[in-house]
C-alpha positions as CSV (number, residue, x, y, z in Angstrom):
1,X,90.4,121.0,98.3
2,X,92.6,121.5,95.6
3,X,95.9,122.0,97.7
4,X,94.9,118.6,99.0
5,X,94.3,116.8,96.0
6,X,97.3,118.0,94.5
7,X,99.5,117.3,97.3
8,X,98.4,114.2,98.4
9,X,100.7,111.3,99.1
10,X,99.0,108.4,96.5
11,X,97.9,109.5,93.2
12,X,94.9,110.6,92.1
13,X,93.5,110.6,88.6
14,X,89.8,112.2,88.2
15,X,88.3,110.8,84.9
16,X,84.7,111.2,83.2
17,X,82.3,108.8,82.1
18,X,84.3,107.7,79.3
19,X,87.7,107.1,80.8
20,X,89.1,111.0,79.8
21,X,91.2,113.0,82.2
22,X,89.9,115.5,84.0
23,X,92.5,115.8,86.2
24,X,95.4,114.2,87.9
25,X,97.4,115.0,91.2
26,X,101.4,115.1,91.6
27,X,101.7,111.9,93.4
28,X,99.9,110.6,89.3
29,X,102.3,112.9,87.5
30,X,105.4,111.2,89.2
31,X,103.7,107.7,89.5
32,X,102.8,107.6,85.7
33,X,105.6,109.7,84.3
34,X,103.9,112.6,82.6
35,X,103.1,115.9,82.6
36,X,99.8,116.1,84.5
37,X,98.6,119.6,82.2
38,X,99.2,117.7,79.2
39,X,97.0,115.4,80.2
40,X,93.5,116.7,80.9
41,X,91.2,115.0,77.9
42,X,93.2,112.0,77.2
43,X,92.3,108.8,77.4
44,X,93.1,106.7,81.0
45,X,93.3,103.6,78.9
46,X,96.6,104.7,77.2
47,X,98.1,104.0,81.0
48,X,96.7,101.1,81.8
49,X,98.4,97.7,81.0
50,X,97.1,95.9,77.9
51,X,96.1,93.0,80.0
52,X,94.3,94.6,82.5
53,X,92.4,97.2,79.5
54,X,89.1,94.9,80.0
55,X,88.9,95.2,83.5
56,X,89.5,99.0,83.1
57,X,86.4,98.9,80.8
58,X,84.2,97.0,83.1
59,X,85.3,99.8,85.9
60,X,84.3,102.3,83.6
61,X,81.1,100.4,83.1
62,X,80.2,99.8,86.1
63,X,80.9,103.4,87.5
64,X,78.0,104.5,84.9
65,X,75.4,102.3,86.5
66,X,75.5,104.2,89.6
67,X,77.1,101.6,91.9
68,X,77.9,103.2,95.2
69,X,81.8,101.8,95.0
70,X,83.8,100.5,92.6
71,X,87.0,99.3,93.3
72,X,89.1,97.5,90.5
73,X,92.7,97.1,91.1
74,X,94.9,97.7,87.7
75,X,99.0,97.7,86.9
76,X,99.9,100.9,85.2
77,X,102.4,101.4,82.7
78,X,104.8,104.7,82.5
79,X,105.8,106.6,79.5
80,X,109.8,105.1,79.8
């Protein structure tokens, strides 16, 4: 599992209840330009574009109700 996660093609960022990182993959680390170990327990919502912060909120929201899938489509900004 985990050689696939990391290695996967699209980039995947595993978060808890509350938006922190748990983990991210390479595909994230490249996508978002940072370094994925220096990551694990911050916030999501520091990548996420201003405009689009609500919508992350109501993801996050809605993923704690116990909705079967949520899919919310959000623009991403990168550290330069």
């Amino acid at each position: 599992y985990t050689d696939l996660y990391d290695h996967a093609p699209i980039g995947f960022v595993t978060l808890d209840a509350i938006g922190l990182i748990s983990r991210m993959n390479f595909a994230a680390e490249e996508l978002i330009r940072v370094r994925r170990e220096r990551q694990s327990g911050h916030t999501f919502h520091n990548f996420v574009r201003e405009g689009d912060r609500a919508a992350f909120r109501e993801h996050l929201r809605r993923c704690r109700t116990g909705e079967s899938r949520v899919v919310t489509e959000l623009s991403l900004t990168r550290t330069d």
